[in-house]
Biopython code that builds the backbone (N, CA, C, O; Angstrom):
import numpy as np
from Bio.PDB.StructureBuilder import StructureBuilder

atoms = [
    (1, "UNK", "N", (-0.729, 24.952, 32.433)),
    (1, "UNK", "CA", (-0.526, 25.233, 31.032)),
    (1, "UNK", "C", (-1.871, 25.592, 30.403)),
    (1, "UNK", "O", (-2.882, 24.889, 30.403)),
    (2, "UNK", "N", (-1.720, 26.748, 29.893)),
    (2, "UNK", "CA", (-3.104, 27.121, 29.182)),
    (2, "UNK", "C", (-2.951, 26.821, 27.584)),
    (2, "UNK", "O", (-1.876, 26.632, 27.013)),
    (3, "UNK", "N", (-4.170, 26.816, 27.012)),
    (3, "UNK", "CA", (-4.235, 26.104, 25.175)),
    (3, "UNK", "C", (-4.624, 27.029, 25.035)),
    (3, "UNK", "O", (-5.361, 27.452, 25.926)),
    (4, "UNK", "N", (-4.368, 27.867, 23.869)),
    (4, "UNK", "CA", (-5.016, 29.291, 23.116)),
    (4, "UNK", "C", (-5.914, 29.031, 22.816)),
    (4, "UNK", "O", (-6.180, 27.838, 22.958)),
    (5, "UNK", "N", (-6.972, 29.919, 22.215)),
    (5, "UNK", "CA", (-8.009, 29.723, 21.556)),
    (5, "UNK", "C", (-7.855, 29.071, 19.845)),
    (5, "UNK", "O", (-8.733, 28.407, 19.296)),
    (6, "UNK", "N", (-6.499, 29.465, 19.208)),
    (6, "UNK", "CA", (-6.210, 28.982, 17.862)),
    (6, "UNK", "C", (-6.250, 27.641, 17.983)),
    (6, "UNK", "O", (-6.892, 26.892, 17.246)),
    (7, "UNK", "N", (-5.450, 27.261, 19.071)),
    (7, "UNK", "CA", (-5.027, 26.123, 19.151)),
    (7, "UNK", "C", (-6.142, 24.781, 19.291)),
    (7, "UNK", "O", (-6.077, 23.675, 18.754)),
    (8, "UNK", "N", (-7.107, 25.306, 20.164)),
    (8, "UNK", "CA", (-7.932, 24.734, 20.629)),
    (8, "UNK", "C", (-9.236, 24.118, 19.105)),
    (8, "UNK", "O", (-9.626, 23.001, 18.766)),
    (9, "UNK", "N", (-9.503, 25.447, 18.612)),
    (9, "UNK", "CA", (-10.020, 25.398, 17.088)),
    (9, "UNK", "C", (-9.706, 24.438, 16.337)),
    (9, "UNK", "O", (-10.397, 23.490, 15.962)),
    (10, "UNK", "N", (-8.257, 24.786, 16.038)),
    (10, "UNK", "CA", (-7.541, 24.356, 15.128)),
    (10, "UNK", "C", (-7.539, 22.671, 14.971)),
    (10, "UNK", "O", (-7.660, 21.952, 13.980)),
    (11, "UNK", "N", (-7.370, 22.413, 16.223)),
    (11, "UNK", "CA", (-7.741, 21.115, 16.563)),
    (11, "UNK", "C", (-9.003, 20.426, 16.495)),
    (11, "UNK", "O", (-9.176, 19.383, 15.865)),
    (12, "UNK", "N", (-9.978, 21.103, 17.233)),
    (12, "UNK", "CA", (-11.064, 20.352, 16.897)),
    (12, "UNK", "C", (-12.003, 20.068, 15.472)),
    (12, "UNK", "O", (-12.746, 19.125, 15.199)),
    (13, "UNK", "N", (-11.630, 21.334, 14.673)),
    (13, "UNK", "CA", (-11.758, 21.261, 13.112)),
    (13, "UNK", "C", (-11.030, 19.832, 12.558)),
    (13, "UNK", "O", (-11.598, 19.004, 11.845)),
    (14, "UNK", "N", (-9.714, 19.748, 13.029)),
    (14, "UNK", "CA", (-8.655, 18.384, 12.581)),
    (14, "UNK", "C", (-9.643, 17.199, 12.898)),
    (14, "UNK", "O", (-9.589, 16.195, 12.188)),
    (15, "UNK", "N", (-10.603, 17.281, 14.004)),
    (15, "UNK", "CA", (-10.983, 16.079, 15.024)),
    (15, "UNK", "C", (-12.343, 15.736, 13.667)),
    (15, "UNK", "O", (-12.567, 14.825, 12.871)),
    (16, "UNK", "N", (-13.061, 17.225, 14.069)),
    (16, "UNK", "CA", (-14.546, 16.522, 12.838)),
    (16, "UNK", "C", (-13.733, 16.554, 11.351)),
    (16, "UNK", "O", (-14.289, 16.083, 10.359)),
    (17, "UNK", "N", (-12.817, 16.951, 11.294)),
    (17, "UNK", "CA", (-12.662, 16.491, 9.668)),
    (17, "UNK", "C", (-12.453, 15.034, 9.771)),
    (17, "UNK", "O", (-13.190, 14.278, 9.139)),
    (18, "UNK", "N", (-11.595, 14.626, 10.449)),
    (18, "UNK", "CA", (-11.050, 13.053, 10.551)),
    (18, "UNK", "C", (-12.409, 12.453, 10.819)),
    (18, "UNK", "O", (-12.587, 11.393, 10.218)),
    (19, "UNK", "N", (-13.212, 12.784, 11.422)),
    (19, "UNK", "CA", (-14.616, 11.900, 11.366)),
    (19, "UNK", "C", (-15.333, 11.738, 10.226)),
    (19, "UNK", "O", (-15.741, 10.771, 9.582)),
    (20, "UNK", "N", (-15.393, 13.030, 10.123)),
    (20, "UNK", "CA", (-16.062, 13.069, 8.263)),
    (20, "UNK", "C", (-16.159, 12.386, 7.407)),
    (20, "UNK", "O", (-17.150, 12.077, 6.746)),
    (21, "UNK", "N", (-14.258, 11.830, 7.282)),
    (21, "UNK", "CA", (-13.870, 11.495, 6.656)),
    (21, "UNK", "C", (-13.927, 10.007, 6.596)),
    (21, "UNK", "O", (-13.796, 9.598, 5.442)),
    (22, "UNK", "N", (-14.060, 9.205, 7.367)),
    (22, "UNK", "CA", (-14.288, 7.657, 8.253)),
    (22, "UNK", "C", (-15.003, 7.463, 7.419)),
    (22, "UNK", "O", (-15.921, 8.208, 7.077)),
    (23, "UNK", "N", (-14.568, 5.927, 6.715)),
    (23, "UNK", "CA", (-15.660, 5.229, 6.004)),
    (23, "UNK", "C", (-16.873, 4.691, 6.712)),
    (23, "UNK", "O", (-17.686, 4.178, 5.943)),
    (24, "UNK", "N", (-17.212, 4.681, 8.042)),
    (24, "UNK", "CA", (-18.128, 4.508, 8.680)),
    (24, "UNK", "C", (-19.113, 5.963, 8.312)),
    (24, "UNK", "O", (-20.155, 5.692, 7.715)),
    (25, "UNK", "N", (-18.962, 6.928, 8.506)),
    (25, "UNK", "CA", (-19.531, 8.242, 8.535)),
    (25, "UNK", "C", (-19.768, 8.887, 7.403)),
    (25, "UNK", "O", (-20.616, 9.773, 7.299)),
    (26, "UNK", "N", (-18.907, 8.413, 6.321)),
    (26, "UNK", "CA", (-18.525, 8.839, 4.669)),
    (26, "UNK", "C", (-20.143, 8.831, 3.935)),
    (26, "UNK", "O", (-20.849, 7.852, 4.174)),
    (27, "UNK", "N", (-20.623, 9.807, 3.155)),
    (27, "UNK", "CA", (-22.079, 9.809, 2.760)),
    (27, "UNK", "C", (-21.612, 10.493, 1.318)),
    (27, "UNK", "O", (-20.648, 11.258, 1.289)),
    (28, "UNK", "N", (-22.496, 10.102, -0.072)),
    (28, "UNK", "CA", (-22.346, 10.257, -1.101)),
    (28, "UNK", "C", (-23.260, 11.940, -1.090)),
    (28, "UNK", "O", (-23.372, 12.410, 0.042)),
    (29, "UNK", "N", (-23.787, 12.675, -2.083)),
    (29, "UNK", "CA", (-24.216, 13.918, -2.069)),
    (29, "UNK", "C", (-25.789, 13.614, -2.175)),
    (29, "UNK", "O", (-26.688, 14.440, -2.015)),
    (30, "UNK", "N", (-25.960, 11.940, -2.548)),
    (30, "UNK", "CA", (-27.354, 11.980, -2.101)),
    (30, "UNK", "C", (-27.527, 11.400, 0.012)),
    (30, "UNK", "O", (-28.599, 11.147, 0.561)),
    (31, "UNK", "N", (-26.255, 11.361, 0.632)),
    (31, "UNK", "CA", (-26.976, 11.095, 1.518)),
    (31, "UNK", "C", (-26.868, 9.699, 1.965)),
    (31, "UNK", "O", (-27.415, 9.342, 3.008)),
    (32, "UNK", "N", (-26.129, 8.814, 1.161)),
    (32, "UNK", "CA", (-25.959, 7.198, 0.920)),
    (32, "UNK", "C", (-24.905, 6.966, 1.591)),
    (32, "UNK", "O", (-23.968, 7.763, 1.548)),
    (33, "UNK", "N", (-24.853, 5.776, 2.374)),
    (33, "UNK", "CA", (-23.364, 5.595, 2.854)),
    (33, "UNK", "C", (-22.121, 5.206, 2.024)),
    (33, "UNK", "O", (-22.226, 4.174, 1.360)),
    (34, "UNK", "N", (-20.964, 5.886, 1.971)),
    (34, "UNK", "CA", (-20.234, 5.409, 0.699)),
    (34, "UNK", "C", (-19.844, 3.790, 1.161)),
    (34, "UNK", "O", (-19.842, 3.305, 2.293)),
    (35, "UNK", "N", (-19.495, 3.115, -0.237)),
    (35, "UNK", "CA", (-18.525, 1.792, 0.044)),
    (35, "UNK", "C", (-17.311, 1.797, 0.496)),
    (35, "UNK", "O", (-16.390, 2.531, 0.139)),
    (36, "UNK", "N", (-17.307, 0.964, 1.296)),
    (36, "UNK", "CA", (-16.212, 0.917, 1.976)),
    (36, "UNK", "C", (-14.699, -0.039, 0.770)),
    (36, "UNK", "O", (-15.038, -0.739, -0.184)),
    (37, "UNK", "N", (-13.415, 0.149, 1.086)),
    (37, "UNK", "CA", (-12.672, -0.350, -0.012)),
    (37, "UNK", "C", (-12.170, -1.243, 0.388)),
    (37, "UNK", "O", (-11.472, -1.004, 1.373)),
    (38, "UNK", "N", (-12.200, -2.585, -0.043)),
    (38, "UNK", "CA", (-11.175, -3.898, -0.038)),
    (38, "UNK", "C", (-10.388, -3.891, -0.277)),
    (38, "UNK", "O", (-9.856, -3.250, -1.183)),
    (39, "UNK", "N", (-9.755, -4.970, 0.799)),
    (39, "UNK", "CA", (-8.166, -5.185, 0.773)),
    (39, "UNK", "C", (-8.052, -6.032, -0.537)),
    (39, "UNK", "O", (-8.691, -7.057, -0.772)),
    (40, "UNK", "N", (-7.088, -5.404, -1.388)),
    (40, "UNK", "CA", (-6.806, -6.198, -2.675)),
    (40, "UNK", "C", (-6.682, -7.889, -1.887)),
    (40, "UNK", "O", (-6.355, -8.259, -0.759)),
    (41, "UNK", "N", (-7.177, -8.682, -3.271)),
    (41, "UNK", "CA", (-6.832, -9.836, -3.554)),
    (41, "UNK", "C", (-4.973, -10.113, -3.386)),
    (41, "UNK", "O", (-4.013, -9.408, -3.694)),
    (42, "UNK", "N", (-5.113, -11.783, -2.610)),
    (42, "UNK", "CA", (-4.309, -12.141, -2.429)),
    (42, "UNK", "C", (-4.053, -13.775, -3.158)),
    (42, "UNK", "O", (-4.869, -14.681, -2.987)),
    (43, "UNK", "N", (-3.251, -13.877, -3.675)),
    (43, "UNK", "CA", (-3.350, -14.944, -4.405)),
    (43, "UNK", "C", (-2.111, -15.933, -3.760)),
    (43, "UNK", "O", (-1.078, -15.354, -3.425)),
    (44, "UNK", "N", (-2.178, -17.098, -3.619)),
    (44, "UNK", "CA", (-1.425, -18.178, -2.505)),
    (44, "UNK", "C", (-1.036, -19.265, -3.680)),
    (44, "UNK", "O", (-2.021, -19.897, -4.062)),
    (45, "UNK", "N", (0.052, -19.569, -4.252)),
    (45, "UNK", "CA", (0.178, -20.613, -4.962)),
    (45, "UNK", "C", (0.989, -21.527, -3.863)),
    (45, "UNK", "O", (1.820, -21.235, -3.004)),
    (46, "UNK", "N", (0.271, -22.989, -4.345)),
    (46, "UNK", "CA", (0.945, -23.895, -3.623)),
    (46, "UNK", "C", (0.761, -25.112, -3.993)),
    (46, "UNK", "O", (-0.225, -25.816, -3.773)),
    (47, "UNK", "N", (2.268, -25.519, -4.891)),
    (47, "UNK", "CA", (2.312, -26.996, -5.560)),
    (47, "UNK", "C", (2.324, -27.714, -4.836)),
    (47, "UNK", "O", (2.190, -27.594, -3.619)),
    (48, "UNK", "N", (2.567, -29.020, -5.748)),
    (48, "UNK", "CA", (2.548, -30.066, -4.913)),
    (48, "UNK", "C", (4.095, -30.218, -3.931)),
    (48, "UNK", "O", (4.846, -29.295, -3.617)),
    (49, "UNK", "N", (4.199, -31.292, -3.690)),
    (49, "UNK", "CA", (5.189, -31.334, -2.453)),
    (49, "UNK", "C", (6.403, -31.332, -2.850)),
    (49, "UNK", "O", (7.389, -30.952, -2.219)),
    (50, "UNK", "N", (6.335, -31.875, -4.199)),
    (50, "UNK", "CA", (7.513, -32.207, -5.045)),
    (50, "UNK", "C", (8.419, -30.777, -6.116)),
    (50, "UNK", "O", (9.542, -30.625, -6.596)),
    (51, "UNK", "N", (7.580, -30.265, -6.084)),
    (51, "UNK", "CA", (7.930, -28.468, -6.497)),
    (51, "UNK", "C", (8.540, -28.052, -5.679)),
    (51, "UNK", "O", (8.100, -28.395, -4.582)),
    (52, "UNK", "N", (9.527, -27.348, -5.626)),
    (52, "UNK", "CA", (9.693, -25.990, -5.342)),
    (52, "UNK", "C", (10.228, -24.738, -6.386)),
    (52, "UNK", "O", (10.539, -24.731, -7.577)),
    (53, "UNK", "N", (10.176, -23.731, -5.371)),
    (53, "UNK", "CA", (10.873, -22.375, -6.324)),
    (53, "UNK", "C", (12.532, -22.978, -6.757)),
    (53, "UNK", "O", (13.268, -23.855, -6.306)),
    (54, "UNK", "N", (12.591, -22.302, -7.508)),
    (54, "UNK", "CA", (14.601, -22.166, -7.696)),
    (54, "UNK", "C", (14.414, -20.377, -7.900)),
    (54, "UNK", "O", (13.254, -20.009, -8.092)),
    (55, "UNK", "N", (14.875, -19.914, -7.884)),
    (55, "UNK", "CA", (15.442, -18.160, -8.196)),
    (55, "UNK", "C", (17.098, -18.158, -8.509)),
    (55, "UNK", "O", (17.901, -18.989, -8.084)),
    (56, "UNK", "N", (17.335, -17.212, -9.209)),
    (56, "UNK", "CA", (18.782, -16.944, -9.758)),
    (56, "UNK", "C", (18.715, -15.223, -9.655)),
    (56, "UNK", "O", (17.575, -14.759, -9.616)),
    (57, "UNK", "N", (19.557, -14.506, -9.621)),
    (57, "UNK", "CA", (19.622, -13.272, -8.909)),
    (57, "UNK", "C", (20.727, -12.856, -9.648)),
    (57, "UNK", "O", (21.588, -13.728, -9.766)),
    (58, "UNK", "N", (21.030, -11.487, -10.331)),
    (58, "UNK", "CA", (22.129, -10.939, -10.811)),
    (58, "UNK", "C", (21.801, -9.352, -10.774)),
    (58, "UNK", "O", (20.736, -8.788, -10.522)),
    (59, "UNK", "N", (22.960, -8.866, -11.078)),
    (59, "UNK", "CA", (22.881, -6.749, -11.156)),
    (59, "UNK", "C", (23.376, -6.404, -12.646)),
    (59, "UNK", "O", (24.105, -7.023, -13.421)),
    (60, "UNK", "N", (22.827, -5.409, -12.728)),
    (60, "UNK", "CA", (22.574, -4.942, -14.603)),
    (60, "UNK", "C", (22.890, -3.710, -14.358)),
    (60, "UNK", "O", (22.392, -3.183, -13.363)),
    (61, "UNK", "N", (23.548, -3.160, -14.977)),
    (61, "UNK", "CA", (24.096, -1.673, -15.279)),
    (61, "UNK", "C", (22.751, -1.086, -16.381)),
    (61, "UNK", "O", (22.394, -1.345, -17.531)),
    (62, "UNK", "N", (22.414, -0.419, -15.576)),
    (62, "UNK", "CA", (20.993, 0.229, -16.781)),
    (62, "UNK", "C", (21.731, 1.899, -16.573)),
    (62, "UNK", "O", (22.214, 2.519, -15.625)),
    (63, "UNK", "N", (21.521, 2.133, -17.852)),
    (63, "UNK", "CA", (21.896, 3.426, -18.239)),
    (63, "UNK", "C", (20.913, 4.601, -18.581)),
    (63, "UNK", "O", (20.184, 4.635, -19.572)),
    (64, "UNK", "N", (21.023, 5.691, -17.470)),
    (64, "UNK", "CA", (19.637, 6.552, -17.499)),
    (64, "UNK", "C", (20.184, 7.928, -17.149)),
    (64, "UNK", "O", (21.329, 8.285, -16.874)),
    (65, "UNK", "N", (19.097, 8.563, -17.234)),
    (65, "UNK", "CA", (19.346, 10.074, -17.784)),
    (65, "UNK", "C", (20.263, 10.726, -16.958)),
    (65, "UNK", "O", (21.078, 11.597, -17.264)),
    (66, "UNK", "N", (19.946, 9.988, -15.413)),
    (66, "UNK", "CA", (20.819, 10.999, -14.278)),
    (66, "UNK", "C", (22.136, 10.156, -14.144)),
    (66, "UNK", "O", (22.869, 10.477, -13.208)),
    (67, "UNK", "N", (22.584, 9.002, -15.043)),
    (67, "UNK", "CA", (23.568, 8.221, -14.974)),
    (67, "UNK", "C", (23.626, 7.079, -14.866)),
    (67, "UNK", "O", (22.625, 6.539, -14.396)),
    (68, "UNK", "N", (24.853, 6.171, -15.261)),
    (68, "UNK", "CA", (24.582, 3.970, -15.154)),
    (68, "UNK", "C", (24.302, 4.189, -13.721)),
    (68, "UNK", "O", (24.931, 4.990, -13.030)),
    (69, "UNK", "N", (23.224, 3.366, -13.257)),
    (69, "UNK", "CA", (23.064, 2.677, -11.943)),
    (69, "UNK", "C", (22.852, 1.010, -12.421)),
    (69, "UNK", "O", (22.359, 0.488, -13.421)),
    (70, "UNK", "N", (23.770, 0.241, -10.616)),
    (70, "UNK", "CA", (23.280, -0.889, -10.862)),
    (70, "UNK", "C", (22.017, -1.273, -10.035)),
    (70, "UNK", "O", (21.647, -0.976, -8.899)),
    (71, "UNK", "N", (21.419, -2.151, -11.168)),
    (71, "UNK", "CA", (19.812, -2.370, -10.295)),
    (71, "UNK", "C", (20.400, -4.043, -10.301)),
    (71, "UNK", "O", (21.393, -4.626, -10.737)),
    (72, "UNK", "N", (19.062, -4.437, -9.493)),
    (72, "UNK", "CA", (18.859, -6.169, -9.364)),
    (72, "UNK", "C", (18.241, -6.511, -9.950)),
    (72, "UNK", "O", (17.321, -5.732, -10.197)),
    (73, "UNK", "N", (18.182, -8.001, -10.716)),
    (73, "UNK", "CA", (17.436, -8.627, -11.121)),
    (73, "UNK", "C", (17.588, -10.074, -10.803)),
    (73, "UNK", "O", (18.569, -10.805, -10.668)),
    (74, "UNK", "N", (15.991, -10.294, -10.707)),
    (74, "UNK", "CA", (15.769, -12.274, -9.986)),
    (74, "UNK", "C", (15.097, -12.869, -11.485)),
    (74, "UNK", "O", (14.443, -12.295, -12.356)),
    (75, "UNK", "N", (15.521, -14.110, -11.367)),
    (75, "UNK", "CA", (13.726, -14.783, -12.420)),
    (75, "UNK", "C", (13.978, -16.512, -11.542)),
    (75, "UNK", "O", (15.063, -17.071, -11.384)),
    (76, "UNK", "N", (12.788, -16.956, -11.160)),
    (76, "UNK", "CA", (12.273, -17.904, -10.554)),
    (76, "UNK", "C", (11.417, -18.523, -11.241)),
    (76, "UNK", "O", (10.658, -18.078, -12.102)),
    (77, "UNK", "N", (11.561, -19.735, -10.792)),
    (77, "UNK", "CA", (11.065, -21.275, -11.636)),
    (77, "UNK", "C", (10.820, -22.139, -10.775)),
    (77, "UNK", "O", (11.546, -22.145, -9.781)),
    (78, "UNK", "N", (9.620, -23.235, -10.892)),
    (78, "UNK", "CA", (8.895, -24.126, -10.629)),
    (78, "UNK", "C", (10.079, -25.070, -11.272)),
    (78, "UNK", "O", (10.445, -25.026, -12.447)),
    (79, "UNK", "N", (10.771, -26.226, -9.894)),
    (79, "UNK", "CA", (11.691, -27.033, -10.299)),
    (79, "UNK", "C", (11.248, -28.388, -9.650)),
    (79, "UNK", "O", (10.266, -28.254, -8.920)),
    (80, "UNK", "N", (11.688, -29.519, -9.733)),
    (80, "UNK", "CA", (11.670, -30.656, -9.212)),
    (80, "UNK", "C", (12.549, -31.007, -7.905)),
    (80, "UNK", "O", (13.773, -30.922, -8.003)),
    (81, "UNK", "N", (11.862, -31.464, -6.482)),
    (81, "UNK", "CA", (13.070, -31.749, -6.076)),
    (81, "UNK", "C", (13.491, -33.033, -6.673)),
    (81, "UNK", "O", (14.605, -33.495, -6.423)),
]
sb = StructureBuilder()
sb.init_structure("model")
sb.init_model(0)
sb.init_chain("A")
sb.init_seg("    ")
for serial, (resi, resn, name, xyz) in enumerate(atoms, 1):
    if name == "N":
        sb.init_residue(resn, " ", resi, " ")
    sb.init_atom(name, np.array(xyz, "f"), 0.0, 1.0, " ", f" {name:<3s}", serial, name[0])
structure = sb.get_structure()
């Protein structure tokens, strides 16, 4: 099987762009390495032993431009066992 010459190009252009692009390799226009981006914050709640969740769950007819759809809705609470 032979690879054309387009093909062959085409690809390796794909290869150094994807490098380029690597926050390892990434350089500002002076030349600086860019920052790299953090994984958002994660926030962990955790009562005491005697808490838990409760949730209640129902569907709502919301009325919109392309027609009623039913959506879901939850609301949850910090309860006692």
């Amino acid at each position: 099987m032979q690879i054309s010459k387009a093909a062959y190009l085409t690809g390796l252009i794909g290869l150094v762009g994807l490098l380029a692009s690597s926050p390892v390799l990434a350089q500002d226009a002076q030349g600086q390495p860019k920052a790299q981006r953090r994984a958002p914050l994660r926030v962990e709640v955790a009562p005491y032993a005697r808490f838990y969740r409760q949730c209640t769950d129902w569907y709502v007819i919301e009325h919109r431009a392309t027609g009623d759809t039913v959506v879901p809705r939850m609301r949850c609470w910090w309860a006692l066992r």
